[in-house]
MARBA-3410 file (N, C-alpha, C, O; in Angstrom, 1 decimal):
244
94.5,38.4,120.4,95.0,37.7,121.6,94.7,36.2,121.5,93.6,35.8,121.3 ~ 95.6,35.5,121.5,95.4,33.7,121.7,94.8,33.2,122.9,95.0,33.9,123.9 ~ 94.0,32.2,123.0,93.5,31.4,123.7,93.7,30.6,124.2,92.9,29.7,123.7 ~ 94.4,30.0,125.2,94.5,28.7,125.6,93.6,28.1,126.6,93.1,28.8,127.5 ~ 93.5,27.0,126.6,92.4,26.3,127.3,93.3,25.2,127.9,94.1,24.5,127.3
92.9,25.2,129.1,93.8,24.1,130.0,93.2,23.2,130.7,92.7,23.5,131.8 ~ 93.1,22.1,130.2,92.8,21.0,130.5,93.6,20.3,131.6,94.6,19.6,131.3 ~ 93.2,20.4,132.9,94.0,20.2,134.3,93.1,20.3,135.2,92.3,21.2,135.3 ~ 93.2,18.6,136.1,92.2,18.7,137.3,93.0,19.0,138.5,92.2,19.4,139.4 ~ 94.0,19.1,138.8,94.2,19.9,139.7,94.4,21.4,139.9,95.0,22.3,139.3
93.8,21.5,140.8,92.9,23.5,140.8,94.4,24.2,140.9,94.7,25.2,140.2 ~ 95.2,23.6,141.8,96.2,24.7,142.2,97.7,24.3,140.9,98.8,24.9,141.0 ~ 97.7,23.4,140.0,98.2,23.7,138.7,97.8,24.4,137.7,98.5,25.1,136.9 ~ 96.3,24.3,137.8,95.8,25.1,136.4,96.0,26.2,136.7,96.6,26.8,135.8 ~ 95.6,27.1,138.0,95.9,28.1,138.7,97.2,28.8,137.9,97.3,29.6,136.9
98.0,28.3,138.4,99.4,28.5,138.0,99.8,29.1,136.4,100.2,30.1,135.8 ~ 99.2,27.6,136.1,99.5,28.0,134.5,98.5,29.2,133.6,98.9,29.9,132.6 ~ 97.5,29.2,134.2,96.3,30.3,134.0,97.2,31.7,134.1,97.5,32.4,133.2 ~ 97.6,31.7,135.8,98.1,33.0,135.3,99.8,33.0,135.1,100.3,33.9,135.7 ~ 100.5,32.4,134.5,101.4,32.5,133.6,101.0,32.9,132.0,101.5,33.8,131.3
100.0,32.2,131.7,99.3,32.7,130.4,99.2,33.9,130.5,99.9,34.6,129.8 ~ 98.6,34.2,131.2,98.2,35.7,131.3,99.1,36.7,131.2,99.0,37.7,130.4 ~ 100.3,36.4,132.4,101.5,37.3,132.2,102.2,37.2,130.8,103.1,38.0,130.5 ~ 101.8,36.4,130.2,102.5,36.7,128.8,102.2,36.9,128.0,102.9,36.7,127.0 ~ 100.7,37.4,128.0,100.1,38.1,127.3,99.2,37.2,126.4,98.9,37.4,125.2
98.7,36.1,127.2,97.9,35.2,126.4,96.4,35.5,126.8,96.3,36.5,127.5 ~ 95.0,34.9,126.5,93.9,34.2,127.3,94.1,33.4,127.5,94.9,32.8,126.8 ~ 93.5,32.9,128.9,92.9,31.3,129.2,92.5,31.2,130.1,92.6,31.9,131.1 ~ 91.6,29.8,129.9,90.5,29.2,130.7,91.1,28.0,130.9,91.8,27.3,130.2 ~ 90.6,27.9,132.8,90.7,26.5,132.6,89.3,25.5,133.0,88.4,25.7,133.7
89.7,24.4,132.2,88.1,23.5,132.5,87.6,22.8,134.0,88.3,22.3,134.9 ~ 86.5,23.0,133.7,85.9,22.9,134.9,84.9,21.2,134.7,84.9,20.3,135.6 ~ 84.2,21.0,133.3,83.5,19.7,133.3,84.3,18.3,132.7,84.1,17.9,131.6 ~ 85.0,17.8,133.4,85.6,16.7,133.1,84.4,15.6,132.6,84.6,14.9,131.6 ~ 83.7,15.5,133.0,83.0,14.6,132.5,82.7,14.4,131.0,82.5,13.4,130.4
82.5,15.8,130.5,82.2,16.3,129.0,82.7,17.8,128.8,82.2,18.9,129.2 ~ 84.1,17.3,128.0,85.2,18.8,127.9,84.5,19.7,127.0,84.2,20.9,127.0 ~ 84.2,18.6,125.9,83.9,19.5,124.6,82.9,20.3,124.4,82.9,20.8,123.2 ~ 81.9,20.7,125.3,80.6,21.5,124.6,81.8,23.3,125.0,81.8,24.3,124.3 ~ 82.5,23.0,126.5,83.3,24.3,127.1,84.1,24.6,126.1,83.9,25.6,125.5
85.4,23.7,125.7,86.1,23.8,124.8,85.5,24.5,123.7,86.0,25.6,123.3 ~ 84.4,24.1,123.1,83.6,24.3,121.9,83.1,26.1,121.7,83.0,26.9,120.8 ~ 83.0,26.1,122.9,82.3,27.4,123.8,83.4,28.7,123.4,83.2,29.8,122.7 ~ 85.0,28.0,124.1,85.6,28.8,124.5,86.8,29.3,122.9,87.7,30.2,122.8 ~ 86.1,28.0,121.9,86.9,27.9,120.4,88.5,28.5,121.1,88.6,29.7,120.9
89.7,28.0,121.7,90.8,28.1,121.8,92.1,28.2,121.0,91.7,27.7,119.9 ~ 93.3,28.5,120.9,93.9,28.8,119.8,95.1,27.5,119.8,96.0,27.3,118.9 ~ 95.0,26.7,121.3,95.9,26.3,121.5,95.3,25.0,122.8,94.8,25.7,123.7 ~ 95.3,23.9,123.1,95.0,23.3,124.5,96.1,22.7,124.8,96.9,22.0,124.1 ~ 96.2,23.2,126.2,97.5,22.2,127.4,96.6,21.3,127.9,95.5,21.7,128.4
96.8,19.9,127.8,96.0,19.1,128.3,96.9,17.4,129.4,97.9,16.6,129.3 ~ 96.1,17.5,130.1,96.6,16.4,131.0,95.9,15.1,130.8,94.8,14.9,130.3 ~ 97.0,13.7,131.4,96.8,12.5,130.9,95.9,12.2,131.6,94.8,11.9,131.0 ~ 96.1,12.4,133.2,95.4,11.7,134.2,94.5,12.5,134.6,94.8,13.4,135.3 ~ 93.2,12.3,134.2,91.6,13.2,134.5,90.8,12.5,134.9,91.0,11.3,134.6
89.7,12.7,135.6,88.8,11.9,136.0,87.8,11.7,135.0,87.4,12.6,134.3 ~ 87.3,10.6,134.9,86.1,9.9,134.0,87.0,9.2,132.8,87.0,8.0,132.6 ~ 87.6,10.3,132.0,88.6,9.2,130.5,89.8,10.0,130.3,89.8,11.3,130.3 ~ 90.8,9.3,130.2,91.9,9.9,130.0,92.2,11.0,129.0,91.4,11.3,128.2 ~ 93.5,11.6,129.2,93.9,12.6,127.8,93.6,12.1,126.6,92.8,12.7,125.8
94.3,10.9,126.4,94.3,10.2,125.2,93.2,10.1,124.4,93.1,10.4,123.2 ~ 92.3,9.7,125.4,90.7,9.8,124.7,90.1,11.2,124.5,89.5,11.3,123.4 ~ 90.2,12.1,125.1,89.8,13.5,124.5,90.8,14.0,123.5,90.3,14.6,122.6 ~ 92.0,13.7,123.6,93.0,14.2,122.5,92.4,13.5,120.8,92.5,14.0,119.7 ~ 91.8,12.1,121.4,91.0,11.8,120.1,89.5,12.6,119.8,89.3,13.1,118.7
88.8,12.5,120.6,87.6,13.5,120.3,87.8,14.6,120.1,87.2,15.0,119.1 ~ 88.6,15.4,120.6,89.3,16.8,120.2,89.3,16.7,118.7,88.4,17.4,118.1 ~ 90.4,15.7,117.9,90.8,15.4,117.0,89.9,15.4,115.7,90.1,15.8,114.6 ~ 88.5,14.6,116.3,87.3,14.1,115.3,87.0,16.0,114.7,86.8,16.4,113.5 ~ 87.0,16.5,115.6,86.4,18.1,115.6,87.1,19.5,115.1,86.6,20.5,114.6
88.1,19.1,115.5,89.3,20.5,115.5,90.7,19.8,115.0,91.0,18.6,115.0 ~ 91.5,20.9,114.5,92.6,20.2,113.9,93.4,21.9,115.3,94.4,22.4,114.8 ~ 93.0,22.4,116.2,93.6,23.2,117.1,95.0,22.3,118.0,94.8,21.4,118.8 ~ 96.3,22.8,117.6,97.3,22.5,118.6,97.2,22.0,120.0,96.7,22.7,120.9 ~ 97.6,20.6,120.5,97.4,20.4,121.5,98.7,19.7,122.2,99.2,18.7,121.9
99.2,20.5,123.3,100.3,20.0,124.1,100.3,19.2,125.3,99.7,19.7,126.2 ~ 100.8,18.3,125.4,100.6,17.6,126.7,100.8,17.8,127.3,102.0,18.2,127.2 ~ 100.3,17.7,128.9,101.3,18.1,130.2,101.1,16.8,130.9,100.1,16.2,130.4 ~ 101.4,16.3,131.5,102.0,15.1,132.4,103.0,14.6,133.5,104.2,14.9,133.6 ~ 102.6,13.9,134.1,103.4,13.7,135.5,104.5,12.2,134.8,105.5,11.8,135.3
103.8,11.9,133.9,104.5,10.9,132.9,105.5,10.9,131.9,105.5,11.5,130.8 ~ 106.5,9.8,132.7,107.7,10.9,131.8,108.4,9.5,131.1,109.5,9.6,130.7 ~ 107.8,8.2,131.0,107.5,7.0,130.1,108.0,7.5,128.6,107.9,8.8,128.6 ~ 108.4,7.0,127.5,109.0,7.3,126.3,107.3,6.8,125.8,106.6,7.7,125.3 ~ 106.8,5.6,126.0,105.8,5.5,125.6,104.2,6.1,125.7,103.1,5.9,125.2
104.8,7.0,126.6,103.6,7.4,126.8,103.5,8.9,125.8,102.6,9.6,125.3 ~ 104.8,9.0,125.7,105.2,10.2,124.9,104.7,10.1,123.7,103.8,10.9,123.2 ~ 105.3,8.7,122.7,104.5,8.3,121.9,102.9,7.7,121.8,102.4,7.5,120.7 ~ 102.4,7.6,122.7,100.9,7.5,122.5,100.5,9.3,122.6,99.9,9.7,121.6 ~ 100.7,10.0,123.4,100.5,11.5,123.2,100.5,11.9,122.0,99.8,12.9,121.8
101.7,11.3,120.8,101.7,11.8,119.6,100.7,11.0,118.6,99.9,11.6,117.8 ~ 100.7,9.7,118.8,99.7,9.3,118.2,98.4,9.3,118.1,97.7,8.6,117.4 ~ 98.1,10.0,119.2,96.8,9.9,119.5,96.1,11.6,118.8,95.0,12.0,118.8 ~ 97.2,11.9,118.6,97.0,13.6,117.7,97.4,14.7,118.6,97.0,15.8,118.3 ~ 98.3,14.5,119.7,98.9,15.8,120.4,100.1,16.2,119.5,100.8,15.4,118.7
100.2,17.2,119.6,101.4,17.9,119.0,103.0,18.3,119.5,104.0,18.5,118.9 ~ 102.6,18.3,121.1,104.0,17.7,122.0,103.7,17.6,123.1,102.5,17.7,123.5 ~ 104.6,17.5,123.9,104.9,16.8,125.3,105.8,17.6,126.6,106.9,18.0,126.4 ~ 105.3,17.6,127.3,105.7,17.9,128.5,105.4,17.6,130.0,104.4,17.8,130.6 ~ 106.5,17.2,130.5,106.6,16.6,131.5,106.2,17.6,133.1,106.3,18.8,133.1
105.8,16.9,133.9,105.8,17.3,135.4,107.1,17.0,136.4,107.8,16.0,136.2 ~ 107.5,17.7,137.5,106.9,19.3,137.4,107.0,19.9,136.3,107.6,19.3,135.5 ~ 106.5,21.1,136.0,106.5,21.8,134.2,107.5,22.5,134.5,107.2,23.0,135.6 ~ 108.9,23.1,134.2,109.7,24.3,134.0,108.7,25.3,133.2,108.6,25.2,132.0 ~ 108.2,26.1,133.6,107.4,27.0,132.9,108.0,28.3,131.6,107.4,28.8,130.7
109.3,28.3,132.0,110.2,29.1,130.7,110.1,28.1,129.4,109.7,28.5,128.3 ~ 110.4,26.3,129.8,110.1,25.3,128.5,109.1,25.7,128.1,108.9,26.1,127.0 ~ 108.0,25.7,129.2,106.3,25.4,128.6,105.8,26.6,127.5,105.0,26.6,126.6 ~ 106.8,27.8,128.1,106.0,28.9,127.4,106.7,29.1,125.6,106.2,29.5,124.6 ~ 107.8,28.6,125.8,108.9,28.9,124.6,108.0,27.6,123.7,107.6,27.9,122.6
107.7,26.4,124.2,107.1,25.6,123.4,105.4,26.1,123.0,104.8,25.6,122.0 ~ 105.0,26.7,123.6,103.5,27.6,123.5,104.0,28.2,122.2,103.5,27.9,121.1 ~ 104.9,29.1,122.3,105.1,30.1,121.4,105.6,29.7,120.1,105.5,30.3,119.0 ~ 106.4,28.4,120.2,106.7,27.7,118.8,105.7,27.2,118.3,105.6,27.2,117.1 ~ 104.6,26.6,119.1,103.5,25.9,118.5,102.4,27.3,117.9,101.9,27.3,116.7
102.3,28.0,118.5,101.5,28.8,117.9,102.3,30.2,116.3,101.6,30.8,115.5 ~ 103.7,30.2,116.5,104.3,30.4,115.2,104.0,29.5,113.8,103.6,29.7,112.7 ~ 104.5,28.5,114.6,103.9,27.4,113.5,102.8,27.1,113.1,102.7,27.2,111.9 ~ 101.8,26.8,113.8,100.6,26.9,113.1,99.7,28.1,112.0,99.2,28.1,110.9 ~ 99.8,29.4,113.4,99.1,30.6,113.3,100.0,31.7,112.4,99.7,32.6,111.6
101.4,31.4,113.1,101.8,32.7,112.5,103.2,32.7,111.7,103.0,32.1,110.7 ~ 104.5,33.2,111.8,105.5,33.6,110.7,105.9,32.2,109.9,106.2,32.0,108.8 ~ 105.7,31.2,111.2,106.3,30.0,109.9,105.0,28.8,109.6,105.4,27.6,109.4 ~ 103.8,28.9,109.5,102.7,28.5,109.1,102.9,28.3,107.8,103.2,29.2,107.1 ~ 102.8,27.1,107.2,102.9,26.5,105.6,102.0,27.6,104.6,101.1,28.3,105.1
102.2,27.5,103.9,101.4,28.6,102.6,100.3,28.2,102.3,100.2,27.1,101.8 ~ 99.0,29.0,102.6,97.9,28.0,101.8,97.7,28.5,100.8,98.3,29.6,100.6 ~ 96.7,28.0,99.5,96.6,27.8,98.5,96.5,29.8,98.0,96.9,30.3,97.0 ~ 96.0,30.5,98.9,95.2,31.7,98.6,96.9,32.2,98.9,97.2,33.2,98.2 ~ 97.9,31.8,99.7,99.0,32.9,99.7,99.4,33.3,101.3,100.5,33.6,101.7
98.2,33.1,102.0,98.6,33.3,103.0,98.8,31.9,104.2,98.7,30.6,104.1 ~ 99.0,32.6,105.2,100.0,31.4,106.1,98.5,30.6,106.3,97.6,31.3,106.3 ~ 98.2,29.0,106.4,97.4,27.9,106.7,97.2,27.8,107.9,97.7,26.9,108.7 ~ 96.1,29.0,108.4,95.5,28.8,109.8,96.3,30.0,110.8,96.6,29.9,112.0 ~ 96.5,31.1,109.9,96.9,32.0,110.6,95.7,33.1,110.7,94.7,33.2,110.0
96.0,33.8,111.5,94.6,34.7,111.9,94.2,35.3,111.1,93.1,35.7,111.2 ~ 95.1,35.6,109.7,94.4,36.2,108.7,93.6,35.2,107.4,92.9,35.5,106.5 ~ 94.1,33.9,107.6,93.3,32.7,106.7,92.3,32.8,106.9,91.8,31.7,107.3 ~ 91.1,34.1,106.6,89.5,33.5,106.7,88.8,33.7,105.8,89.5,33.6,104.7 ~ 87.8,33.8,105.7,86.2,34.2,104.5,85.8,35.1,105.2,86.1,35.2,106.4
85.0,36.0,104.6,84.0,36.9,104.8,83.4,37.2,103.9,83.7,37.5,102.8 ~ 82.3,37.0,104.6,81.1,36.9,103.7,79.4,37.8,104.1,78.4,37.2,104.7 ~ 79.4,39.0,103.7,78.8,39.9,104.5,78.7,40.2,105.4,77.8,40.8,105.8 ~ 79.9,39.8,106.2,80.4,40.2,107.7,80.6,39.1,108.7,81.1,39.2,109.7 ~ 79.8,37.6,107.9,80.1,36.8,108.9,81.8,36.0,108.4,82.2,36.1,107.2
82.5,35.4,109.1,84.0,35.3,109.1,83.6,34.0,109.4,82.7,33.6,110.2 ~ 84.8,32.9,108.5,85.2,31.8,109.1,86.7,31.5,109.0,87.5,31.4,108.0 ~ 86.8,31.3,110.1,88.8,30.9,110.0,89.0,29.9,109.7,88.7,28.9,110.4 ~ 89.6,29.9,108.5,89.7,28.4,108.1,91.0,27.1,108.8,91.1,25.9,108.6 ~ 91.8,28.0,109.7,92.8,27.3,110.4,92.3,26.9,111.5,92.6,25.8,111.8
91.6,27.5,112.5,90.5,26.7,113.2,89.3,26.5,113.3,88.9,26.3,114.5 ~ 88.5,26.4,112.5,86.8,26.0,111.8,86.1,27.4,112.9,84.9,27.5,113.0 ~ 86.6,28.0,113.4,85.8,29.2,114.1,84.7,29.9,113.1,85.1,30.0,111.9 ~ 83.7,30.4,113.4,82.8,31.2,112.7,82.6,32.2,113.9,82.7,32.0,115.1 ~ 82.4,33.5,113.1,82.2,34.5,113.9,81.5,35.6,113.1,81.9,36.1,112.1
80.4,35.9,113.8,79.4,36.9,113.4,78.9,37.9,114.7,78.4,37.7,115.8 ~ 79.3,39.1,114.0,79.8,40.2,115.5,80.9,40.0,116.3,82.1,39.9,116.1 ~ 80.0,39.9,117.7,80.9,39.2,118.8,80.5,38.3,119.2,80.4,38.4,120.4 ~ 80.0,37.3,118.6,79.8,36.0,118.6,80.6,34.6,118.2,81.4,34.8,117.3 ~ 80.5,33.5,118.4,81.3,32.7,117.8,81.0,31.3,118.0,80.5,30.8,119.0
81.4,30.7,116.8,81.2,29.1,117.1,82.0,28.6,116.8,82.4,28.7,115.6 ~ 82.7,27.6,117.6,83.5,26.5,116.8,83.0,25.5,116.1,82.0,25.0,116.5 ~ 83.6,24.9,114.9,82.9,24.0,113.9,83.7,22.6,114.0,84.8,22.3,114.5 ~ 82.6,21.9,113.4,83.4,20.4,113.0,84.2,20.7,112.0,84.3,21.7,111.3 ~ 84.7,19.5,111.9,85.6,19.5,110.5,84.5,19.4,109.3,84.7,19.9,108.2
83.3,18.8,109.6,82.2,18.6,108.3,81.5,20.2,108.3,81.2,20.9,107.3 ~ 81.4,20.6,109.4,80.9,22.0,109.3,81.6,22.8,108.6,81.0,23.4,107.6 ~ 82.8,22.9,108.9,83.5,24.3,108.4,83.6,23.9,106.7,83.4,24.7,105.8 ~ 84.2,22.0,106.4,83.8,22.7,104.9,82.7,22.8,104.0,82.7,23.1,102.9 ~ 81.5,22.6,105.0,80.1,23.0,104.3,80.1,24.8,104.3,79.8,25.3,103.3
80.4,25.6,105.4,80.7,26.2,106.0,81.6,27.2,104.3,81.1,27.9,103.4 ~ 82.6,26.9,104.6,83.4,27.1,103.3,83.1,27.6,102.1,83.2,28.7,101.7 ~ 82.5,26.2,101.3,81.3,25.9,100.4,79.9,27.2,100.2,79.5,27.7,99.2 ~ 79.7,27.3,101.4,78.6,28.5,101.6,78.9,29.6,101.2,78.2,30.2,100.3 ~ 80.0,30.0,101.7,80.6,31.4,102.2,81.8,31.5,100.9,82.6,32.5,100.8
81.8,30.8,100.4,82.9,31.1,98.6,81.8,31.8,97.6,82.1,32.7,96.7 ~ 80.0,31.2,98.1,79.3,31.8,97.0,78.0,31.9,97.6,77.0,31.2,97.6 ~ 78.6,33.3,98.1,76.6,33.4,99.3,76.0,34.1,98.5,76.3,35.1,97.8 ~ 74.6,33.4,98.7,73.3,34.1,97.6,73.4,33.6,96.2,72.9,34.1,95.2 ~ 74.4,32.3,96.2,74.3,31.6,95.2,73.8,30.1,95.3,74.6,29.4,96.0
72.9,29.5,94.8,72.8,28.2,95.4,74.1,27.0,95.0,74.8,27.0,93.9 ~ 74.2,26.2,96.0,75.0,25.5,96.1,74.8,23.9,95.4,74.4,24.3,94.3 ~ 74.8,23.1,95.3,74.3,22.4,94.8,74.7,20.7,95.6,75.9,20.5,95.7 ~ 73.6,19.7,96.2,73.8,18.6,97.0,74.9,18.2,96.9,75.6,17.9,97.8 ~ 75.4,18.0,95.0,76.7,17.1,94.5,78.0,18.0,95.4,78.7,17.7,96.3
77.8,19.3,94.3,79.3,20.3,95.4,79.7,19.4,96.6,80.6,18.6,96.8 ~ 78.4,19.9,97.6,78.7,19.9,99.4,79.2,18.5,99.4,80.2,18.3,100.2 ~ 78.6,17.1,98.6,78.9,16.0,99.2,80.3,15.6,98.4,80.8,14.6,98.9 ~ 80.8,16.1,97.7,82.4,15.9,96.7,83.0,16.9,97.7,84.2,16.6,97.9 ~ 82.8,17.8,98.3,83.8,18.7,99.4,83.9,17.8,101.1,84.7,17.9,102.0
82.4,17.0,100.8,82.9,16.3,102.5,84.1,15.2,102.3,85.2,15.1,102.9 ~ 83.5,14.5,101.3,83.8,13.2,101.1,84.6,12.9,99.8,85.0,11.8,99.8 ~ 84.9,13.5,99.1,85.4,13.3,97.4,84.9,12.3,96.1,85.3,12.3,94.9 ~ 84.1,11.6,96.7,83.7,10.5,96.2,82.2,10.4,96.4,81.8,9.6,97.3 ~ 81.4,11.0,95.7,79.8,11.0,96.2,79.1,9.6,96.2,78.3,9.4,97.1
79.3,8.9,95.6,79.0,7.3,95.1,78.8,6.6,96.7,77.9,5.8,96.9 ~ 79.7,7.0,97.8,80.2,6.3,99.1,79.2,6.8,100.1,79.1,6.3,101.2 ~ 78.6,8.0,99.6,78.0,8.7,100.8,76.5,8.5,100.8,75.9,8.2,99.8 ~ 75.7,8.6,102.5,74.7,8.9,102.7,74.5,9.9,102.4,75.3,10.9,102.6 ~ 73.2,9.9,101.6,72.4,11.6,101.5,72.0,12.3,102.7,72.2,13.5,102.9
71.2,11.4,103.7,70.9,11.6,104.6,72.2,12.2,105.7,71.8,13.1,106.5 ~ 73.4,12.0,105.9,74.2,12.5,106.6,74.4,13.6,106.6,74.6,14.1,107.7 ~ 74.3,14.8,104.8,74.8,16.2,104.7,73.9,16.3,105.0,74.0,17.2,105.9 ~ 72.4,15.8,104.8,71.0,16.7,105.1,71.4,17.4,107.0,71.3,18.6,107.4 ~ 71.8,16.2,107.8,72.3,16.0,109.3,73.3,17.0,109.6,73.3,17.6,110.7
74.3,17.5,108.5,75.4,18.1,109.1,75.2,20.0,108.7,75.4,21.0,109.3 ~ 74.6,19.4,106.9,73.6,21.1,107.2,72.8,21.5,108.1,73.1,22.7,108.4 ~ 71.5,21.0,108.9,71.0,20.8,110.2,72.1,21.5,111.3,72.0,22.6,111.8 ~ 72.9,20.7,111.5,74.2,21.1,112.2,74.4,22.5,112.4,74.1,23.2,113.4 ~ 75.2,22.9,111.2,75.6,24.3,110.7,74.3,25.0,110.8,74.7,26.1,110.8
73.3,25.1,110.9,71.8,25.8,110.5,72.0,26.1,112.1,72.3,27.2,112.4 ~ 71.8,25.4,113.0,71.7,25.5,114.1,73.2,26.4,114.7,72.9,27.2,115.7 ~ 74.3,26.5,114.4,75.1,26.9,114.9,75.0,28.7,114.2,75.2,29.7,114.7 ~ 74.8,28.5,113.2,74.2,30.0,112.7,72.5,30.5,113.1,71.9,31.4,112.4 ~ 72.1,30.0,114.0,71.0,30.2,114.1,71.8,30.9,116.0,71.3,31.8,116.6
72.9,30.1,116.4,73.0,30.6,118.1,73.7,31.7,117.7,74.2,32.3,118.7 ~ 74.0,32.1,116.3,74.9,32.9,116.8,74.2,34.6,116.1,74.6,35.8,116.2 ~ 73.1,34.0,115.6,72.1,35.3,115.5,71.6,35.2,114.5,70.4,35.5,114.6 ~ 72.1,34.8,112.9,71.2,34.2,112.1,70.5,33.0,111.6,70.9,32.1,110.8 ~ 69.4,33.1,112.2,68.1,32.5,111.7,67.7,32.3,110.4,67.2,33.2,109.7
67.9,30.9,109.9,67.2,30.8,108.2,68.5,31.4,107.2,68.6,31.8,106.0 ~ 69.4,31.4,108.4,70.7,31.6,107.2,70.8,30.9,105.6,70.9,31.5,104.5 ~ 70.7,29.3,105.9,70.7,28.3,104.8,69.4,28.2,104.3,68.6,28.0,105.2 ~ 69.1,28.4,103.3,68.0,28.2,102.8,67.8,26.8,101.7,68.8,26.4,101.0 ~ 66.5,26.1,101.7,66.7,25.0,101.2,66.2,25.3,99.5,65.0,25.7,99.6
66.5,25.2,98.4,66.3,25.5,97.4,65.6,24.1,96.8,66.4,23.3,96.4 ~ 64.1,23.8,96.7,63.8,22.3,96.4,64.3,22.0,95.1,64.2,22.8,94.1 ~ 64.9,20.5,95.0,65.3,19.9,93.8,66.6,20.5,93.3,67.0,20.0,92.3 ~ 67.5,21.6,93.9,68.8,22.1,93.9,69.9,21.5,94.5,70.9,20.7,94.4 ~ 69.0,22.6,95.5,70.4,22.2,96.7,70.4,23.2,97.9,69.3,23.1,98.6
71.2,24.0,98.3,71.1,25.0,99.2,72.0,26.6,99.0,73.1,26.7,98.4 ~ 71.2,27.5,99.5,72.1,28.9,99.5,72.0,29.6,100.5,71.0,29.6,101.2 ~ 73.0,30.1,100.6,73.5,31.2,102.0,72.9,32.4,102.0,73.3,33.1,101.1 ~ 72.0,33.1,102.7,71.2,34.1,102.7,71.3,35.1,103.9,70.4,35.2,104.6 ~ 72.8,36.1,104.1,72.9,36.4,105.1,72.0,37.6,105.4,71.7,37.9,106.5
71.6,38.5,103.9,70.7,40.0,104.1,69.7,38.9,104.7,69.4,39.2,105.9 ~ 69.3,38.0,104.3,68.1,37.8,105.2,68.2,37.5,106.7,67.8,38.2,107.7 ~ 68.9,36.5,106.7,69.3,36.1,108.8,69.1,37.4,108.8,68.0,37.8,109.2 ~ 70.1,38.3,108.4,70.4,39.8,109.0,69.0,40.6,109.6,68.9,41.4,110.5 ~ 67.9,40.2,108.7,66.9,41.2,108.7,65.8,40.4,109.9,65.5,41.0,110.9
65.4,39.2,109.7,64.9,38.5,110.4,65.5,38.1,111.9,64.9,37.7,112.9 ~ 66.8,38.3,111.9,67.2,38.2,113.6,67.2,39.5,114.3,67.5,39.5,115.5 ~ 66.6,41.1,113.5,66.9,41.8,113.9,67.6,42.5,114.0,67.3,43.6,114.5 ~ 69.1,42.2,113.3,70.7,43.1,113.5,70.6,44.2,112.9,71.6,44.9,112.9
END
């Protein structure tokens, strides 16, 4: 089932569109911390966000860009703004389309359903492995833990995390060869392509990262640091040490 997350401060719009979602067989949440979207967003890892211009504390725009730093997840605009320019700042700012207020809700859902074809499902670009690029079957698994590579999601059991974009291709990197060590050069030519440009200190920061998001989600000591290597993915161990 898909996710949407709706980004709307008024209670008796989100309302609305919440349960429209629903009748059509979608999930969704709508947000409650305007002040700081992303830890909920992050929480709720979504397959799709409706998001509005006018919010209290910082506009769409600005979250459509922090969104952006983190997630490459479909984002549609909704708005009382029906400006040509504001259309194009919605696009440039990394939304994926636009829609005006009041919403026609037959438009909103037919464009829901195109954006998520496209991305997730029948007409999704080919990725390298054959299948569609960020469709629900694009993942890894790797002794059971899963990462989707069309939205950086990690999932172990019924747990889940959403990832950065630096996460998921460390993330990646891990989980192509677990229980094999990895090596500093690999991870820092997969962040960056060019090792010469990079702090060392930053991957140490973003494995840290990843360590910690597999530590909430049940394995502990997943990454292991191999001195003078590099790093390897040790899930029999988390597995045995968290308990599972």
């Amino acid at each position: 089932m898909y996710r949407i997350h709706i980004i709307e401060d008024d209670d008796k719009i989100g309302a609305v569109l919440k349960k429209n979602m629903e009748k059509y067989g979608f999930e969704a949440a709508c947000a409650t911390q305007f002040r700081e979207l992303l830890p909920e967003l992050e929480a709720y890892a979504p397959h799709l966000v409706l998001l509005d211009i006018n919010l209290p504390y910082f506009d769409g725009y600005y979250w459509c860009r922090q969104i952006r730093m983190r997630s490459s997840v479909p984002i549609i605009f909704i708005s009382a703004r029906a400006g040509e320019m504001d259309q194009v700042m919605a696009i440039e700012n990394g939304g994926d389309d636009y829609i005006t207020k009041p919403i026609p809700l037959d438009l909103l859902m037919a464009k829901i359903k195109g954006v998520l074809r496209r991305v997730y499902g029948e007409y999704a670009a080919a990725g390298h492995d054959g299948t569609a690029a960020g469709a629900p079957e694009a993942e890894l698994n790797a002794h059971g833990l899963r990462l989707h590579l069309g939205r950086g999601e990690l999932v172990w059991e019924k747990r889940k995390a959403m990832l950065t974009k630096n996460e998921r291709l460390l993330a990646e990197c891990f989980m192509r060869q677990p229980g094999r060590i990895v090596s500093r050069e690999q991870l820092l030519e997969a962040l960056w392509d060019d090792v010469q440009f990079v702090d060392d200190n930053t991957l140490t920061v973003n494995v840290t990262r990843l360590r910690k998001k597999l530590e909430e989600l049940g394995l502990p000591k997943a990454i292991e640091t191999v001195r003078g290597q590099g790093y390897m993915l040790l899930l029999r161990d988390g597995r045995e040490e968290s308990g599972v």
